[in-house]
N, C-alpha and C positions, 0 to 999 in steps of 0.2 A: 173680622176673621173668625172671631169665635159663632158668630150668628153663622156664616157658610159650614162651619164645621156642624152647630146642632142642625143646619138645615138639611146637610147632607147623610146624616144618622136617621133622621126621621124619614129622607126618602127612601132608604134601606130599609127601615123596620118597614113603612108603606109597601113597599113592592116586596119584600118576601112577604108579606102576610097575602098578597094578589096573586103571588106565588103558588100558593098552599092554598088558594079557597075557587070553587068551583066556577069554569066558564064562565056561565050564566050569571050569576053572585056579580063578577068581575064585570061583566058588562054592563050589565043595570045598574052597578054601583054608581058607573064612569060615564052612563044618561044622566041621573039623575045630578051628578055633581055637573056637567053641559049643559042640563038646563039651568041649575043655579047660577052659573057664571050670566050664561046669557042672560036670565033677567035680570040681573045684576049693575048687565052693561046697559042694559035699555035704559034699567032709571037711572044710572049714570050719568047717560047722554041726553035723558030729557030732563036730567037736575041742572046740565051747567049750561042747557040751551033757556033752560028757563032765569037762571041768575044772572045771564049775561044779557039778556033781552031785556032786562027791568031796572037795569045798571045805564 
């Protein structure tokens, strides 16, 4: 419970601060944080294709 509570404080401070900061700022933030997810998931997905084929 307490983890949803700081997780939800933090997404307030996160979006007012997206709030207050320019367009532009806000969209390329939120590319660049999509591209990290995505490659993220790539080696992800080729770490447990790889541990499980050698298993």
């Amino acid at each position: 419970m307490l983890f949803l509570v700081a997780a939800l404080l933090l997404l307030g401070v996160v979006l007012g601060t997206v709030a207050h900061a320019p367009l532009t700022f806000s969209v390329a933030t939120g590319l660049v944080i999509a591209v990290w997810l995505g490659i993220f998931a790539i080696r992800e997905r080729h770490g447990r294709r790889r541990s499980t084929s050698v298993h």
